[in-house]
N, C-alpha and C positions, 0 to 999 in steps of 0.2 A: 504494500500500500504506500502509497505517496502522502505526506505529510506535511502541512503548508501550515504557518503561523502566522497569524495576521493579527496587526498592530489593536483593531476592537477602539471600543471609543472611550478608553481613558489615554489617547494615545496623547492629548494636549495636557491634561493634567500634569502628567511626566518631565514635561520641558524644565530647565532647560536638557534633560538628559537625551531627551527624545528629538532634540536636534538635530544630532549625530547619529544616531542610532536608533534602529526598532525596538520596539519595546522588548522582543527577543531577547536580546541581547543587555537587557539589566542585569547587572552582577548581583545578588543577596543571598545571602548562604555563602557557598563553598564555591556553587558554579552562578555562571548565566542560566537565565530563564530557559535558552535554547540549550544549553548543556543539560541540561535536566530533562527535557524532553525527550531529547536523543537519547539517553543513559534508560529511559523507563520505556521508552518503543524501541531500542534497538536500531536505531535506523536515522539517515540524516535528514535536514527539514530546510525547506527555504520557505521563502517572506513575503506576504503581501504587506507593503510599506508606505508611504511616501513616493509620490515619482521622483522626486531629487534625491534621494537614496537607494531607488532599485539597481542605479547601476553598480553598487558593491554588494548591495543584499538583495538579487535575483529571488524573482519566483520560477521557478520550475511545474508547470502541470500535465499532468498525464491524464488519463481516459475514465481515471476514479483517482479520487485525490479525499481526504480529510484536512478539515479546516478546523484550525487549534488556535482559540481564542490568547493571545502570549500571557495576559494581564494575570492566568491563573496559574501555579507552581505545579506540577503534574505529583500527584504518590501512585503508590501499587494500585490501589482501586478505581482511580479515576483511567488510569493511562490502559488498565486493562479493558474497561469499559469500552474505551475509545479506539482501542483493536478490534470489539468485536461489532465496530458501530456497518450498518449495510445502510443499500440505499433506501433513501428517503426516511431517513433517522437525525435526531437531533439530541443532543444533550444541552438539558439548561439548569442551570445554579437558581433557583428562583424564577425570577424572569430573563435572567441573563445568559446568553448563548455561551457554552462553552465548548462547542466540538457539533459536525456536522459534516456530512459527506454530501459531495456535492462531483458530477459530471464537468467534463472538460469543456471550455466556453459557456457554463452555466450562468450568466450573467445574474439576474434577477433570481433569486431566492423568495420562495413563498413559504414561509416556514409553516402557513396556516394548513399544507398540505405535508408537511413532515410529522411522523409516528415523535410527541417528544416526549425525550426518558428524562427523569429529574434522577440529578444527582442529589443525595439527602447526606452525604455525609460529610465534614468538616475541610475544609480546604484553603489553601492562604491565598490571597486574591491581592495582586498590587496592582490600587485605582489611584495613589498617590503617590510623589515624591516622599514624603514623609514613612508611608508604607518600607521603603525600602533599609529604613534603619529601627522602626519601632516593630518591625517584624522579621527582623533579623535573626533572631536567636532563634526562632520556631525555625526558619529556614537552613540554620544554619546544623541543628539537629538532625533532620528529615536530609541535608545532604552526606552530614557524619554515618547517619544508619546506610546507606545508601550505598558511599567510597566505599566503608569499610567492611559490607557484609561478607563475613567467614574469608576476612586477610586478617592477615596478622602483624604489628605492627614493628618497624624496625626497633631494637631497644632501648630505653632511654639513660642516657650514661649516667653516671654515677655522680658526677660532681654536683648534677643538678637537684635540687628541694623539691619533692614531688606530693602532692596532694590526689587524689583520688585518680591514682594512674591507670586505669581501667578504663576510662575518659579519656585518655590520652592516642591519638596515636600520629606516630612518625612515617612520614614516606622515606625513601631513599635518597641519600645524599642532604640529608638535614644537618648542621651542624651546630648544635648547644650544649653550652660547657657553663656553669654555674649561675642558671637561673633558677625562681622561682616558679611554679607551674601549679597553679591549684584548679582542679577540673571538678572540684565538687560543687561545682554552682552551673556548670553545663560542660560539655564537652570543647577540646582545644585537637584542632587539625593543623599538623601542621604539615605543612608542603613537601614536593621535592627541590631539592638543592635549594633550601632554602635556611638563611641566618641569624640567630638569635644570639646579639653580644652576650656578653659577662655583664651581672648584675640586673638584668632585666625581670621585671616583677607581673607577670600573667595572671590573670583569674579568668577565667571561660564564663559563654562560649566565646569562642576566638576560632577563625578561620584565616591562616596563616598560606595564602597561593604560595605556585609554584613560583622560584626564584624571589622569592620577596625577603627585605633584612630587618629586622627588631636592630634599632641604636642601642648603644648603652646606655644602660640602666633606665630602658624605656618603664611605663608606669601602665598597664592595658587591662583594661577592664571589660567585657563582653557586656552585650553580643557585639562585638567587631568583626570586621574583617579586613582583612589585608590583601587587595587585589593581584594578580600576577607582576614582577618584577616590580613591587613598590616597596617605597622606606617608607620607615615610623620611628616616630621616636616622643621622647616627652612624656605628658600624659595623656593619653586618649581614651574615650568611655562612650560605646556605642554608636562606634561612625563605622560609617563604608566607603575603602576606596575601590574603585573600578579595577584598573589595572596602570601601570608606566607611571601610577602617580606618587608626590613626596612630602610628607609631613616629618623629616629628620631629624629634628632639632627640637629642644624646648618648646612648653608652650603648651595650651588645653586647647584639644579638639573634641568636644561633644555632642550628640545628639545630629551628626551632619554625615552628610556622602559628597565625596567626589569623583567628580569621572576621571575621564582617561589625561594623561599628560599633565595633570595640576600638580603646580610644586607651592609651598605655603614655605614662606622666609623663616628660617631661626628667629625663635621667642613669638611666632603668631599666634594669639589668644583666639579663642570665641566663645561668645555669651550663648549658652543654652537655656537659660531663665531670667525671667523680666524681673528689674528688683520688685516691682508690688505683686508680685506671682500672679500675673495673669494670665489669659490665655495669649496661647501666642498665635500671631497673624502672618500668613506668608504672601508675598507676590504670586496671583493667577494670572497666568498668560493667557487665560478666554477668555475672563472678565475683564484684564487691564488695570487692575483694582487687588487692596490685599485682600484677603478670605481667612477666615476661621479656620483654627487645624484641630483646637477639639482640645489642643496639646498644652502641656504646661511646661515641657522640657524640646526644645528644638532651636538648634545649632545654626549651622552655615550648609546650603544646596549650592555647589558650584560646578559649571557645566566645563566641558571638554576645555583642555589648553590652555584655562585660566590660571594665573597666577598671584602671589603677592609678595609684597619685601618683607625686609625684616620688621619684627615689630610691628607689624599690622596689627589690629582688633575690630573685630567683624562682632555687630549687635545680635541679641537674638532674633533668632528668623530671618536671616540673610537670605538673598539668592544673587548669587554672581551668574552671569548668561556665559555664553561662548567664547574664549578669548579674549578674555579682558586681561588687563594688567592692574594690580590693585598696590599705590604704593602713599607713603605721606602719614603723618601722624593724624589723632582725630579719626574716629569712627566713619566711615563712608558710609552711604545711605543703603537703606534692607534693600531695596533694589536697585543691583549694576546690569546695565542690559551689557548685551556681549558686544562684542569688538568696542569697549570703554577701555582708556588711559586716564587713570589717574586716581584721585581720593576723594578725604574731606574737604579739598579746597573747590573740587570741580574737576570734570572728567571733559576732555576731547576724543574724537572718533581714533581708535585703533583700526590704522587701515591694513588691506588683506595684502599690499608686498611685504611689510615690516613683517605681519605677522606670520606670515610663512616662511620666510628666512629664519622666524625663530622656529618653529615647528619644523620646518627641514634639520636644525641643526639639532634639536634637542633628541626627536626622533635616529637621525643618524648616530649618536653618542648610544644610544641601546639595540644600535642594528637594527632600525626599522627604517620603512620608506615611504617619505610622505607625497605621496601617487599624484596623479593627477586626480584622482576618484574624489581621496581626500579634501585635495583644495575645489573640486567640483562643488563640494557639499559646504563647504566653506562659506564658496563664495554665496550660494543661496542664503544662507542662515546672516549671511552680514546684509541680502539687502531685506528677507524679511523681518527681521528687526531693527532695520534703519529707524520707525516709528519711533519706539524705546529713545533713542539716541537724540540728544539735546547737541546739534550739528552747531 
């Protein structure tokens, strides 16, 4: 069966993550949305997306296809369901479509003419940015049962303090030598070839990718995770980063996620609660306006590429957009739309040769390459959010 993921209509809620990428492709847990899919069908999936993004994330369809709503995390019961789904069937969460088989140039869907099976049992569903760190450690569990069913874990060496190591496991080519590791509060994955200095203090869950480094005597509290090939360091307490990205140095990161490429200066702080503890308000990119989050703890949302200096302090409920550069003392405002230069004093347009020559170089320093795909998608995202931008 052919496998198809399509983006579903929380795909603006998302932004700015959803910029760059399908909603597929959100990191929370261990893996990508799409990585979890594939792992519980056995099989690979492409994307119904954005037109300015199909050309890196193609849809492929064949003659019978299932369509996999991204926004929901697949387990054993849902993804077998959706094996044995035939045509003219549907699955829905409530009222919401999660899986349906559907004929090759089926344009138009009448679902009033589809058999539909309700799914009744408990599932994690990410309709928000916020979703992706407040529901992190359910995810990050449900990926632990998942890697690890009946491996066995490399051994954890002896210099290290270990708390309920049973909760622990190590891939190949890990290397940690006199940390703390307490997994009695969730489970701690840690990666392959990946580094945890001396002195570093963990409490799970924590989701440690592949090639990513723990700084010295970093402070990490769960549910985290640590995307592929990223640093950490400092204190940090239920954030997610994506992947390629760097929090190394001192400084609290709380209650926030970043995407791909974002480096955060030595000593950069952020506020995860309002001093009179209220609720916190985030920027919606379909309203144009902040929104309610329900939340009382929520950090910094920053999108693809963006960065800041040293000493930055980002308020609570931040949201940096795409390729900003965040630098200057003084709080900058909860919302920086993407391709912004600058801080508290006032930001001008971050235009797309400067910022590509950084993204060529930074990207080349980890061996990657920034395609012409990439700067395709780029270039879109800097003139739909030109609006945003005080030119």
């Amino acid at each position: 069966m052919n496998y198809i993921l399509f983006d579903g209509p929380f795909r603006n809620n998302l932004l700015p993550f959803t910029f760059t990428r399908p909603v597929a492709d959100i990191r929370i847990g261990i893996l990508t949305i799409r990585e979890k899919w594939e792992t519980y069908l056995d099989s690979t999936t492409t994307t119904i997306t954005e037109d300015y993004l199909s050309d890196k994330y193609p849809m492929v369809e064949m003659e019978e296809n299932i369509m996999i709503n991204a926004s929901y995390l697949p387990n054993l019961e849902l993804s077998e369901m959706i094996k044995s789904l035939e045509k003219n069937q549907a699955i829905f969460k409530d009222e919401d479509i999660i899986a349906f088989f559907t004929n090759e140039a089926q344009e138009d869907i009448d679902f009033s003419t589809y058999e539909a099976l309700e799914f009744n049992d408990d599932i994690i569903k990410i309709e928000h940015t916020w979703d992706i760190f407040s529901k992190n450690g359910e995810a990050i569990q449900e990926d632990f049962n998942l890697l690890t069913k009946d491996r066995k874990s490399k051994a954890i060496p002896s210099s290290n303090h270990v708390i309920a190591p049973e909760n622990i496991f190590i891939e190949e080519g890990a290397v940690l030598e006199f940390t703390t590791l307490n997994a009695s509060s969730g489970p701690i994955y840690i990666g392959k070839d990946t580094l945890i200095m001396e002195g570093s203090l963990i409490r799970g869950p924590l989701a440690l990718c592949e090639g990513s480094i723990v700084k010295l005597g970093a402070k990490i509290y769960g549910p985290t995770t640590v995307g592929p090939f990223s640093k950490i360091g400092g204190e940090v307490n239920n954030a997610v980063l994506f992947a390629y990205s760097n929090k190394g140095h001192d400084g609290f990161l709380g209650n926030s996620v970043l995407g791909e490429w974002c480096n955060l200066g030595a000593d950069t702080n952020t506020s995860n609660l309002k001093n009179d503890y209220s609720e916190v308000r985030l920027w919606d990119y379909k309203t144009e306006t902040f929104a309610k989050t329900g939340l009382q703890f929520c950090g910094l949302m920053m999108g693809d590429h963006s960065k800041c200096a040293i000493n930055t302090m980002f308020n609570t409920g931040t949201v940096i957009g795409v390729n900003s550069n965040i630098f200057g003392s003084g709080f900058p405002r909860n919302f920086v739309p993407s391709f912004s230069w600058g801080g508290h004093g006032g930001f001008t347009t971050y235009l797309t040769k400067k910022a590509f020559e950084v993204a060529q170089t930074v990207m080349s320093r980890r061996n990657m390459e920034f395609t012409e795909q990439d700067a395709a998608i780029l270039e879109h995202v800097f003139e739909e959010t030109k609006k945003f931008r005080r030119e």
